[in-house]
C-alpha positions in Angstrom: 0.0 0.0 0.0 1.1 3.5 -1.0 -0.7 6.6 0.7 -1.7 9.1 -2.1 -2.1 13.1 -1.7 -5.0 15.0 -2.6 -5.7 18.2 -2.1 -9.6 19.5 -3.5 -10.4 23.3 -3.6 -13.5 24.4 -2.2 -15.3 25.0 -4.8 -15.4 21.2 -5.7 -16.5 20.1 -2.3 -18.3 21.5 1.0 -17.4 18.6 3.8 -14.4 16.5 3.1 -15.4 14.7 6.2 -18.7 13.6 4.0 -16.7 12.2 1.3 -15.8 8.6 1.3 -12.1 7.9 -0.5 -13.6 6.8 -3.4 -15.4 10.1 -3.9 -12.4 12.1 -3.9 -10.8 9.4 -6.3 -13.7 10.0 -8.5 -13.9 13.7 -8.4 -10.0 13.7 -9.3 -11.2 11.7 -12.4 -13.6 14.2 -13.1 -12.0 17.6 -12.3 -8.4 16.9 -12.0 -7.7 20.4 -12.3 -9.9 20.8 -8.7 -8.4 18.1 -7.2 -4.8 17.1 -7.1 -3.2 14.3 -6.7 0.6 13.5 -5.3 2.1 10.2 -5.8 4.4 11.0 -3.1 5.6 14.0 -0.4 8.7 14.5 -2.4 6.5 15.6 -5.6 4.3 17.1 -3.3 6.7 19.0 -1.4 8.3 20.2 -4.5 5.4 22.2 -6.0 4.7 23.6 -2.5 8.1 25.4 -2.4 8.2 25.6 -6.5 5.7 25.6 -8.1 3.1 27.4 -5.3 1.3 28.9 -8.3 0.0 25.4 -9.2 -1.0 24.7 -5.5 -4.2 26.1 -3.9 -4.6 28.5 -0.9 -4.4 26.5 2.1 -7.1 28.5 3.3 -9.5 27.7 0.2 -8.3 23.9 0.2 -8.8 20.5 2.1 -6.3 17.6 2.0 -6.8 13.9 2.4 -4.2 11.2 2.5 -5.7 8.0 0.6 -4.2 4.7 1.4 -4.1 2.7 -2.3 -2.1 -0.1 -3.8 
């Protein structure tokens, strides 16, 4: 098992805590560019002192780390 970033802006949900893993797998199928998804913390960690343009407010943001193999 690997545990998998994603981070949804606001706009594309209104609870997190309602959302079931497989929701926010979906929803990154269907608006990836709402919800992104980090293979790792290195990739992760790179655009958030890089590539911050790329990344959403932390303030307009939620994150959830998905165990998936």
């Amino acid at each position: 098992m690997k545990k998998v970033i994603y981070i949804l802006h606001v706009d594309i949900v209104d609870d997190i805590d309602a959302l079931s893993n497989d929701n926010i797998k979906e929803l990154h199928k269907e608006f990836p560019s709402r919800v992104l998804r980090y293979d790792n913390l290195y990739d992760f960690a790179y655009d958030w002192n890089n590539n911050y343009e790329k990344m959403f407010d932390p303030d307009f943001s939620y994150i959830r780390i998905v165990e998936e193999e």
